[in-house]
Each structure stands twice: as C-alpha cells, then as structure tokens.
N, C-alpha and C positions, 0 to 999 in steps of 0.2 A: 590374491589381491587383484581384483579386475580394475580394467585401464577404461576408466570412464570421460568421456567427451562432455562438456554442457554445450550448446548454442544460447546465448546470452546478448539481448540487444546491447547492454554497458555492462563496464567493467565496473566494481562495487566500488572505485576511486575514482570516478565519471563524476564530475560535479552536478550533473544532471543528472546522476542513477537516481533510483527509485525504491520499492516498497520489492519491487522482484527482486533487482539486484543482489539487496541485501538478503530474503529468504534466502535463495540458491546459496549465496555466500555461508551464511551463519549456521544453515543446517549441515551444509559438506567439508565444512575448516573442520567441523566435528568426527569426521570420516574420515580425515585422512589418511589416518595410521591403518585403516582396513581397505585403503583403494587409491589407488592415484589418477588422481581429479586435474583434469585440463579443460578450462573454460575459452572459448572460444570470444570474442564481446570487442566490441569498440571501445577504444582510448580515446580519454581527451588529449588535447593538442598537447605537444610534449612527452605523452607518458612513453615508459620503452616498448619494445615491441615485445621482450619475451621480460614476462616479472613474477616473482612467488610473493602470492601475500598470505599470509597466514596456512602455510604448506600447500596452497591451492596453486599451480602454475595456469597463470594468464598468458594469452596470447592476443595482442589487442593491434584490429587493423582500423583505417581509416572509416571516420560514421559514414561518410559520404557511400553510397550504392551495399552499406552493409547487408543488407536484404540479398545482395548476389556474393557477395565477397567471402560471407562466411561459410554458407556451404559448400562453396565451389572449394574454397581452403579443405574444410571437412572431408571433400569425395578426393580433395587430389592426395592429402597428408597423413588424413587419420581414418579415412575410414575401414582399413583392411587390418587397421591393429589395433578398432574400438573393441570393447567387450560390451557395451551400454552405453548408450547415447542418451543424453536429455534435453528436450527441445521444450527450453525455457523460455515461455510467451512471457510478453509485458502486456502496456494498453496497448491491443493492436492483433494483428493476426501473428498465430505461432508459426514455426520456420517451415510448414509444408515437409516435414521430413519423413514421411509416409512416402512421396514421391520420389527420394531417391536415394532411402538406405532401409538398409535391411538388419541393421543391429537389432535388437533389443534394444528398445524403447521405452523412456519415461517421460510422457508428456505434462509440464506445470502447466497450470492455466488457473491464472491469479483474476482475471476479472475479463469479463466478454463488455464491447464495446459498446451496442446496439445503440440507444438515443445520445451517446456521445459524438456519433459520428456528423451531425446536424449541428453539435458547436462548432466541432475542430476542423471541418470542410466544407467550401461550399456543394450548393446541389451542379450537376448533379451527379458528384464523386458521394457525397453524402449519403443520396437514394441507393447507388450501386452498392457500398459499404454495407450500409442496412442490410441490404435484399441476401446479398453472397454471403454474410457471415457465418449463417448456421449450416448453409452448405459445406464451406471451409472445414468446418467440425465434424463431418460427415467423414471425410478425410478420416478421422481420427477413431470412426467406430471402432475397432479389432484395438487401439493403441489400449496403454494401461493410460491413464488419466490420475493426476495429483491433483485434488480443486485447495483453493485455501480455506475455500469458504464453503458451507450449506447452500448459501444465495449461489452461489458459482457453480455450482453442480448440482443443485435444481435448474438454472440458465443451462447448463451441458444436456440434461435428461431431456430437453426441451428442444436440443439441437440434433437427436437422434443417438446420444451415447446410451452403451447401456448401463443400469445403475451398479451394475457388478463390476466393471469396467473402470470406476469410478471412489479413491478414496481420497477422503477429505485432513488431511494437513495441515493446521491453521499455525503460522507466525506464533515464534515464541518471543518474548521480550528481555532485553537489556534491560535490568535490576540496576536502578542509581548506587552512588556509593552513599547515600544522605537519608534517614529516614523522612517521612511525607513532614513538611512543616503543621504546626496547631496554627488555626485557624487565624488570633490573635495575631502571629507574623505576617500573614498573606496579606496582599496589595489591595484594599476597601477597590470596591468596586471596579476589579479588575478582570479583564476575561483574555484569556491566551488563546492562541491558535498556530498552528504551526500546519504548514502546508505549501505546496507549487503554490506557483501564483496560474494555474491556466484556470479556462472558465468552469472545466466540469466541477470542480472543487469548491463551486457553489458560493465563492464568498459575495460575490455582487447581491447573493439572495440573504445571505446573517446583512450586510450592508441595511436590507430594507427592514428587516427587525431590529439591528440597533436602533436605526431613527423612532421605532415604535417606543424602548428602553430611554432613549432621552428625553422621552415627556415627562417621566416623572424622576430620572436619575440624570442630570445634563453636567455631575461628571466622571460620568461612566469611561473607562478606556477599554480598546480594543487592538491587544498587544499582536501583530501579527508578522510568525515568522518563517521567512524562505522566499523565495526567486522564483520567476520563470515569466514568460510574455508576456504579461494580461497584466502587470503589474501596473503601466502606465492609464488602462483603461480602468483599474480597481478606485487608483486615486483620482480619478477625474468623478469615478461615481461618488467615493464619502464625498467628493467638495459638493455635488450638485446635490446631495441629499443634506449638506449642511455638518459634516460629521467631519471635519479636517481636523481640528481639536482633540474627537474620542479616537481617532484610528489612527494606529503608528505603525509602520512597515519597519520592524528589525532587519531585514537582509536574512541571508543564512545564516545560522547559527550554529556552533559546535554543540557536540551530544552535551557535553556538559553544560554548556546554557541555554539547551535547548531544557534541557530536564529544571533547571531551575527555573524557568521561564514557566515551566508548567507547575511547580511547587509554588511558586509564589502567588500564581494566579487565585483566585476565589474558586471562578468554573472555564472551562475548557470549552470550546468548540467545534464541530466536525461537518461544518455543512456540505461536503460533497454528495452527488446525487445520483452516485454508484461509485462502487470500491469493490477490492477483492477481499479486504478483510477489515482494514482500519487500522494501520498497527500505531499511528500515533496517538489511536485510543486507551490502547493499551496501556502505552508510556502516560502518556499523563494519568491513569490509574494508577499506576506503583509508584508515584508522589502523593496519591490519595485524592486526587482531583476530579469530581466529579464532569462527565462530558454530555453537551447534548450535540445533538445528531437530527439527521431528519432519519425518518422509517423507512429506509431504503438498502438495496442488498450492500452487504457489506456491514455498514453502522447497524444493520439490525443484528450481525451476529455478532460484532464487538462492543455494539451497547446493551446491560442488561436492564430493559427499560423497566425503572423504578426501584432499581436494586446498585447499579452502579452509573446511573446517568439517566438521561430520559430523551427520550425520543416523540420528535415533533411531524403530524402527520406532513408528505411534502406535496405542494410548496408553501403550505400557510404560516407564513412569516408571521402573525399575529401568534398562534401560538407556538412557534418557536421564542418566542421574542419572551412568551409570557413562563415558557419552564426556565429559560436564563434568569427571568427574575426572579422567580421560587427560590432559585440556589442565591442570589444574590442575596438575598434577605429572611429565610427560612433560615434559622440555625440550625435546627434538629433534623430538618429536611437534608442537610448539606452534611451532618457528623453520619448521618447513615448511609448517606451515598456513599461519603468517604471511604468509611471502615470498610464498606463491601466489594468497592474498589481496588481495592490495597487486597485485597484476596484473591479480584478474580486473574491481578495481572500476573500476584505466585502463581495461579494455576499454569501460565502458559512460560512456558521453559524452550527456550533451544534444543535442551539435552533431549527435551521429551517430544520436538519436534523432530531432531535427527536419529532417535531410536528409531519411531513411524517410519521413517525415511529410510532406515538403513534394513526394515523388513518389508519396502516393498521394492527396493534395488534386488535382497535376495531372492526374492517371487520371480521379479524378472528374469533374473539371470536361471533361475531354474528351470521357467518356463522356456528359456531357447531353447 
C-alpha cells in the first residue's frame, strides 16, 4: 500500500471547488483500499483541519498564502514518508514541485491558462503570465504528466513536454438516478447552463447570441446555474442587451437539481472559451441533452460535433446562436443528438478513469 500525498488548491467540499477538485477526488475515493491517500488543499471558513471524506484524509489550511503553506506543510510533515506525490494544478500554475521534492511524481494538468490570463489580471501581470507559462511547464519535462484532455496535451507538447511523458485521462461522469426525460416533458424553449459565474466561461458571449434567438423566439429562457464574481456584471449585461426576462441566475445548485435542471432543458450550453475537458458536458449528455459549445480546447473533446451537440466556430455568436436554434426547433435533429449522447456519457466511467489512474500510479512507483 503506498502512502500517497495530493497538493490540491481546494478541498472537494470548498464551495468554490472546481472540475479538478472533483477529478482528483472521484478517481482516488476509488483507490483507496489499494493506498492511503492524503490531500493536502484549502478549507473553506469553518471546515476542520483534519477530515476523511469518502476514505480520502483531508488536511485543509487557511486559502490565504496557500501557494506557500502547502508545501512548506508537505517538506516539514510528509515529505520523508510520501511513496508518490501528485501535484494537482487547477486554472493556474501547478505547485512547482520539481523544485523541491524528490518523490515520485504525478503531475495533473487539467487546462493551461494562456488567453485567460488578459481576463483575470490586469497588464502588466497578465503579459508576464502569458510569456512564463510555458517555461513553468519546462519545469515539468522528466515529470510523468496526466492531461485530461487531447487539447491539454497538445497545449503541454507545445510547452516542451515530451509526448511519452504525457498520458491523457479524461473525467468520468456521475450517472443520474432518472432516465433522460422524452422530449414532450422538457421546458418548450428552454436552454440550461450550469457554470462559475467568471468571465472565461464565456456567458457575456451566449448573452449576445441570445439577443440574436429573441428575434424570432422572444420567449425563449436562459436557465443559468452557479456563482462566482462576474455575476453582478452578467446581469447588468442581459439588462443592456434587453434580455432581463429570458435570463434567470438559479444560484448553486445541488447535483440533483443540477441534473434535472439539465433534463428538463430542450438544449444545453457551454460557452467557455477553454476548458480542461468540459465535464458539465458530460452531465447533461446522461440526461440526453444535447449541448452546444464553441470549437475550442476542451468543448472540442467533450462535444461530439454533430453527433452529440454542435459546435460553434469562436467567437461568432451568429452562428452559435443559429445551432441553439436547430435544437430548439429541429425534432429529428434533437432525438439524434440525444440518443448519442446518452452513449457517449456511459462511455466515460470513474471506474474506467481510476483503473488509467491506478496503472500509471504503478509505472511511477516502479520507475523510482
């Protein structure tokens, strides 16, 4: 049984965790009877310091300076009794842990940053971002590399990894307890979305294709659900675009209204404008809902364009605007997306992501 460390920006009960959180979680709750698994990760306000959730023990310090806190923890507490270490990136740079351990290593790297950095900061923190990112990855040449994505490890081959160095892991998905609804129940012109509320996640840009859909649908709704900053600027834009009526900000939502939320819809959403994989594409395929997306990394490996959603070149909001409507009014278009939806989200399993997982833990641990 090897004694494995994660580095983890949040804990998977962080109300702001994320698409990593959860990977790391859902493929190693799976592993534990073969390793004991201790994540290292920030607590929200309240949580305890030492917690088991689903056999994985958490260790969760304060967000604030977690960038220095966690691995200074790591080099004082665990690092002479790790067997394998995994420095699990989020959006953002990974924990530099080439610099100062020598375990065996598995590095995740769920989506690289590069034109997000020009939302989320100004210049000229933004420029710097940019320019250092693929050096940062240089770091990482000799590490093993987990991509989630195809697009993510084309971005890695592109930052100096080598492509042997590099295997691809993709999110498997939570199976509802509901079959997908017939089309007959679903909400008449209704489109779901579930997502942060920050900017890279693209909704200001479905914003200006709604307004395109309300000339000839005015009343069309845009059910959208989740939190985060950008929330107050989202609804200042539907008002100046004249769309306060089609857009309703649900808040967060539990898995189970999240999943109805996306069954009941007509078609689904995904306007972000990079991802590490998409996995709320998934989920609304295993209620049978078709999703459109722009053509960008991420949404291009979790949408199968023309087969389980469609995919809009980015940023042209006119035809985004105009594949929403095909699903919105196309019956035959919409029963084929469905059906093939509803297949591709069986194909992707936890079990069959943390088997991948649990033969390149062994590689590791053989190769020390």
């Amino acid at each position: 049984m090897a004694r494995i460390v994660v580095l983890s920006r949040r804990s998977v009960r962080h109300p702001l965790s994320g698409g990593a959180s959860r990977y790391i979680h859902e493929i190693l709750r799976r592993l534990t009877s073969h390793h004991s698994i201790t994540v290292l990760a920030s607590g929200s306000y309240g949580s305890y310091p030492f917690e088991v959730i689903d056999g994985i023990t958490y260790r969760h310090f304060p967000e604030a300076f977690h960038r220095i806190l966690l691995p200074a923890r790591f080099l004082a507490k665990f690092a002479h009794t790790t067997d394998l270490l995994i420095d699990n990136s989020d959006v953002g740079m990974p924990w530099l842990s080439p610099l100062y351990s020598r375990a065996p290593r598995i590095t995740v790297i769920h989506q690289l940053v590069r034109e997000i950095f020009f939302d989320e900061f100004p210049s000229p923190v933004s420029d710097l971002g940019f320019a250092l990112e693929p050096l940062v990855y240089r770091l990482y040449s000799r590490s093993r590399i987990v991509a989630v994505s195809k697009s993510t490890a084309h971005d890695l081959r592109h930052c100096g990894i080598l492509e042997k160095n590099i295997e691809v892991i993709e999110p498997g998905c939570s199976i509802p307890g509901f079959p997908p609804m017939a089309l007959s129940e679903r909400w008449p012109e209704t489109i779901g979305c579930v997502s942060r509320l920050v900017k890279y996640k693209g909704l200001q840009l479905a914003f200006k294709a709604l307004r395109r859909i309300t000339d000839g649908r005015p009343d069309v709704r845009l059910l959208v659900a989740g939190s985060g900053p950008y929330q107050q600027q989202l609804s200042r834009t539907a008002e100046k675009l004249g769309l306060s009526k089609n857009v309703s900000f649900l808040g967060s939502l539990s898995d189970q209204d999240k999943f109805k939320l996306y069954g009941k819809s007509r078609v689904a959403i995904y306007p972000s404008y990079r991802e590490g994989f998409g996995m709320s594409i998934i989920e609304a395929n295993s209620v049978g809902t078709p999703v459109v997306g722009w053509n960008v990394p991420g949404s291009r490996d979790s949408i199968v364009d023309e087969a389980t959603g469609l995919l809009a070149p980015f940023p042209d909001d006119e035809a985004f605007a105009d594949h929403v409507n095909r699903l919105l009014s196309d019956d035959k278009k919409w029963f084929n997306l469905s059906n093939r939806a509803c297949e591709w989200a069986q194909e992707h399993s936890w079990e069959k992501s943390a088997k991948q997982f649990e033969g390149t833990i062994e590689t590791a641990l053989a190769e020390s």
